[in-house]
N, C-alpha and C positions, 0 to 999 in steps of 0.2 A: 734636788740632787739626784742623778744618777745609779742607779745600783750598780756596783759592782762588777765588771765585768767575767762572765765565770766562760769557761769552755763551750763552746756552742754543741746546742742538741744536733744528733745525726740519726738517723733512720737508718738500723743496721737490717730488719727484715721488715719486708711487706707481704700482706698473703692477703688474696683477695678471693671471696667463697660469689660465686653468683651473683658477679658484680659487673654491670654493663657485659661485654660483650667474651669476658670470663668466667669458663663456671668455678674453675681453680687455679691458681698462678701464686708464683711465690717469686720474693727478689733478697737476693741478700746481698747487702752493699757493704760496702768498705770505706776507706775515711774520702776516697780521690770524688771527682764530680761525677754522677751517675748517666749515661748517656744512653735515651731510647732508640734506636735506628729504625725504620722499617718505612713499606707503604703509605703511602696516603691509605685511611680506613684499616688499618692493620691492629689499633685499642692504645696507641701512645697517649692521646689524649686522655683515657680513660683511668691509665693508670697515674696521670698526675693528677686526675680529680679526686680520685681514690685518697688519696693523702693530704689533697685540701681539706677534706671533710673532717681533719682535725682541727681545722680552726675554725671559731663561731662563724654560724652561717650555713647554706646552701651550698658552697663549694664552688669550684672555678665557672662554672655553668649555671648555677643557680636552680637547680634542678626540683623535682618534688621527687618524694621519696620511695616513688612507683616507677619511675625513669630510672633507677638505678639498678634492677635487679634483673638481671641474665635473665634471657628468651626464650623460653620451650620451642620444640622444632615448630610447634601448631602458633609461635609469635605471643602466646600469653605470659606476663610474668612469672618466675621460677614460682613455686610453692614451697619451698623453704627461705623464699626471704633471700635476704644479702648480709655481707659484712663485711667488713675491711677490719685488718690490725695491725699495728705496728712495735713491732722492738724499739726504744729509743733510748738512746745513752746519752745522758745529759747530766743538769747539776746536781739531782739528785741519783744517780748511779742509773742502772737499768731497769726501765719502768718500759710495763707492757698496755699500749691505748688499743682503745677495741671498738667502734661502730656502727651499729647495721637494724632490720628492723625486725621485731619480734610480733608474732597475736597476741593481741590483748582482747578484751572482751568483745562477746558479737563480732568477730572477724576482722574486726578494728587493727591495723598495724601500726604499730610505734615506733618511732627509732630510739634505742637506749646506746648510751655511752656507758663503759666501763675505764677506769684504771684499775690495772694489776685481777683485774677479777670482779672489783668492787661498783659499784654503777654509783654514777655521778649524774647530776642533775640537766646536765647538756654539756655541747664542743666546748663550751667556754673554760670549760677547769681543765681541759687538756694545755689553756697556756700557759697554765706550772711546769709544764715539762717540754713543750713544743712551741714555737712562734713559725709561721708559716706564710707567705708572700708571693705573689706567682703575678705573671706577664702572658698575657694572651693574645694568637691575630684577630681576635673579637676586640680587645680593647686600641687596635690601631687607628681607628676614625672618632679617637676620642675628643680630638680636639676642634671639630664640626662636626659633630655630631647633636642630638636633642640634649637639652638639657640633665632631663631624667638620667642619662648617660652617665653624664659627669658627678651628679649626686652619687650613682651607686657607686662608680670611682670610689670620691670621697670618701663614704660611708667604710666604704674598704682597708681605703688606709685608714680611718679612725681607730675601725675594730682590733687591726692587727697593732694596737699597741692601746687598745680599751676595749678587752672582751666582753665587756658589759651597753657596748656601745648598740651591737646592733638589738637588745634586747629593749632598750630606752626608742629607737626607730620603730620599731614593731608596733610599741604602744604608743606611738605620739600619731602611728599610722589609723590605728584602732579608734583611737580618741576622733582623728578628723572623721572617721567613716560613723561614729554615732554622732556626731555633731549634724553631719548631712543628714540622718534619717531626720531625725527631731527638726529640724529645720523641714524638711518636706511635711510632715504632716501640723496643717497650720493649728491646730489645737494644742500645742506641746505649752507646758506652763511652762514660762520663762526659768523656773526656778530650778527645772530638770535640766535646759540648757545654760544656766549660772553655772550648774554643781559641771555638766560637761566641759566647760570652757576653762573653771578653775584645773580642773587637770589638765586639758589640751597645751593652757599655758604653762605649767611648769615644765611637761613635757620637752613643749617647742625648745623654752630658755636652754634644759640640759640637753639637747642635739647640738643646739647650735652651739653655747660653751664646748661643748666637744671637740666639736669641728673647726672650731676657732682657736683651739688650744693647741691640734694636731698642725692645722694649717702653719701657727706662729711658732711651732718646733721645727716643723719641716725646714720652713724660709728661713729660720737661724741654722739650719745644718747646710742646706744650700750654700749657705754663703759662708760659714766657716769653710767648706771644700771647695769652693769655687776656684775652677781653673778655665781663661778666656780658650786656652789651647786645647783641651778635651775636645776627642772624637764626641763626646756624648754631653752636647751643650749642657749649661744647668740652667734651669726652669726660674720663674719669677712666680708665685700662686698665692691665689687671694679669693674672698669668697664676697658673690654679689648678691645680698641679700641686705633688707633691712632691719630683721632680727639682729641681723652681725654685724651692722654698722654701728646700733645703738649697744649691742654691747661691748663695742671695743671703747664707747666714750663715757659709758653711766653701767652702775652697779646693775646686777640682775635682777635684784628685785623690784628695783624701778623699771628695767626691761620687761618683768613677766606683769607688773601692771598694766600697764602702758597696751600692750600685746592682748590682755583678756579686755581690757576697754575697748582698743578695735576690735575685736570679735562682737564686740555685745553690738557695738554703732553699727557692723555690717552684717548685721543679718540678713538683711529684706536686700542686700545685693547678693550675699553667699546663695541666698535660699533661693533665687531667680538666676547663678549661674549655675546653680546645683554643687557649689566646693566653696570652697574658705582660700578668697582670693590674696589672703596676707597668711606669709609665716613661712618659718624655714625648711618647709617641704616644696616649695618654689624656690629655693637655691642654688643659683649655677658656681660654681667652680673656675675660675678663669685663670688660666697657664699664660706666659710670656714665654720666648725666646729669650734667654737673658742678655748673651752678647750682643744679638741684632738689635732688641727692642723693638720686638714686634709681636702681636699676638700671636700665639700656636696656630691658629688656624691660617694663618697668610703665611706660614712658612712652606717651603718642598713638600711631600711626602717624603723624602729621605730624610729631609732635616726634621718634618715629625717626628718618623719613627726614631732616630738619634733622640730627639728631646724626651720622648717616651720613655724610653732605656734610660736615660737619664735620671729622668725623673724617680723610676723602679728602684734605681741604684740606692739614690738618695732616701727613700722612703725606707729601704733594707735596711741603710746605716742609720735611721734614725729608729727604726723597731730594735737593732742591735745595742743602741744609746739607752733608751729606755727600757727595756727586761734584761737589761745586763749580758745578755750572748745573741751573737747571729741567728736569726732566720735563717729556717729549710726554704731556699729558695726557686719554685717553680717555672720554666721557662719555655712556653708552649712554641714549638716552632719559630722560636727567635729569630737566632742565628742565618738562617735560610737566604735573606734578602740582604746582606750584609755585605761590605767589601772585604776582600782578608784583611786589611788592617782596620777595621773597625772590631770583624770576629776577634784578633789577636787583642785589642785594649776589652774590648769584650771579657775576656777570658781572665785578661790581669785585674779588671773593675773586680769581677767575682773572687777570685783568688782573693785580692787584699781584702774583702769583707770577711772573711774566714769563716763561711756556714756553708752547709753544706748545701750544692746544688744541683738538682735535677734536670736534665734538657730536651727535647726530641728534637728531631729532625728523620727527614728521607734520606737524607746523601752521608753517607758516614766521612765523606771526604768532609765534611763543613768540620768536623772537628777533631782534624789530623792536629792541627796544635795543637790540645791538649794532650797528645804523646801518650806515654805510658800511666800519665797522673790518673786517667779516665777511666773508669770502668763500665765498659760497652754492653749495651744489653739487646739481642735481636727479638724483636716483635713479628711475629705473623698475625692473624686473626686467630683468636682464645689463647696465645700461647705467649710466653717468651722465655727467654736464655739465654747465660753469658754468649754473645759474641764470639764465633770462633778465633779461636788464637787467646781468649780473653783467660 
């Protein structure tokens, strides 16, 4: 069952200390959709990664945590470090989130998370009070693109409705990378790659359950909303792997045997291709056109990018389905390549999800229909500010 749906979280300040291309900036929002204007290279980007970094993960970029931190004139990272915070008013009233990275021993840098003050153990306990979801023109060739691609996709939407998801990826990533040592050096007693392979497979089984859980909420929200008439087709998606075929027909503990048994049989091929050629870190992601029926990749680039947005749409109302309120939804240079009437059902998709949303663009004209609702914000390089008239 569903929780509850309560008031969705909104981001009423953001202040960012020595963060990308910021040494200081602050924003204070209001309930209407938040809108960046400026340059190309002007930091719009920068400030919606800023507030990705509250949902588990690396953030819209995927960044390490030395790429984040403002430039001395001489090009070296600042020496106080970075940070990002946020005001958020949500269901439990106003809760202040906090990110950035501190010394730790031997000049060691850390990044801590805080609520209200208090440091929390990573981004992942920020989604008691924030769910966060963003659209990028990095993710427009998602649908010919490498595989690897679409896994992080995936992996993406997983998180943002199982914040525990990309912590179980990390380790099942850990797990394959000591399975290849021991496999490389031929002396390893079997008995040291037994004990690695028992973890690898439970590992593998809870990624792919995951994946397989979010995939068959998605495709039942799909089609509960499904309109053949939308500007913003809706998706068909399914996952190609053989972890995931066997566990959509047999329980998983027969899947995580089954799974540590080929492992043990392929050795002397893993250990001569140098990886572990089975398991659900070789899984592609495969999208349809749903009206046409045809794969995403043999559609237009228009009709992509349509499917993409669609697809986003669909994945927001399904994080909003399951945490009970809307997603802070991020939308990197969207709008931009759009007809006015795709912008205009654009605007009404987001509207009727009722969370709040962040957007950039160069051209302030792109989102003259939003009217008065928007609250406009001008970007230069290091700076920004309500928009004149705003």
């Amino acid at each position: 069952m569903s929780p509850p749906v309560t008031a969705p979280a909104r981001i009423t300040r953001l202040r960012l200390s020595h963060f990308r291309s910021y040494h200081a900036a602050e924003i204070r929002a209001g309930r209407g959709p938040v809108v960046l204007v400026g340059p190309n290279g002007a930091g719009k980007t920068n400030l919606l990664e800023a507030i990705s970094l509250f949902a588990p993960g690396r953030g819209l970029r995927r960044a390490n945590l030395d790429q984040f931190a403002a430039r001395t004139a001489e090009g070296e990272p600042h020496t106080a470090g970075w940070a990002v915070s946020a005001t958020v008013e949500g269901v439990f009233g106003e809760v202040h989130l906090g990110t950035g990275v501190e010394d730790g021993a031997e000049g060691a840098r850390t990044r801590r998370c805080r609520i209200d003050g208090e440091s929390v153990g990573s981004a992942s306990a920020f989604a008691d009070h924030l769910r966060v979801v963003w659209l990028t023109p990095e993710m427009d060739g998602l649908f010919t693109g490498p595989p690897a691609e679409r896994r992080r996709f995936l992996d993406r939407l997983v998180l943002a409705v199982d914040a525990e998801h990309g912590a179980r990826v990390n380790a099942l990533e850990r797990a394959l990378r000591a399975r290849n040592r021991l496999l490389e050096e031929m002396g390893t007693d079997p008995r040291y790659l037994d004990a690695v392979e028992q973890e690898l497979a439970a590992l593998a089984i809870a990624v792919a359950a995951a994946r397989l859980e979010a995939v068959r909420r998605l495709n039942a929200g799909i089609q509960a909303g499904r309109d053949d008439t939308s500007l913003f087709p809706w998706a068909t998606v399914a996952l190609e792997g053989e972890t995931e075929r066997a566990l959509a027909r047999e329980p998983a503990t027969m899947v995580e045997d089954a799974y540590r048994a080929t492992l043990r049989a392929a050795r002397p091929r893993d250990r001569a291709a140098g990886r572990a050629l089975d398991g659900p870190h070789l899984t592609d992601l495969t999208v349809g056109h749903g009206p046409k029926a045809i794969p995403a990749a043999q559609g237009s680039t228009g009709e992509q990018k349509a499917l993409l947005i669609g697809l986003a749409l669909a994945h927001a109302r399904l994080v909003g389905d399951m945490a009970g309120r809307a997603p802070v939804m991020l939308l990197d240079d969207v709008v931009a390549y759009l007809d006015p009437a795709r912008r205009a059902a654009l605007f009404a998709a987001l509207d009727a999800l009722g969370g709040q949303v962040w957007m950039t663009g160069a051209d302030p004209a792109a989102f003259a229909a939003l009217g008065a609702a928007a609250e406009r914000f001008e970007v230069r390089p290091g700076e920004v500010a309500p928009a004149m008239g705003e």
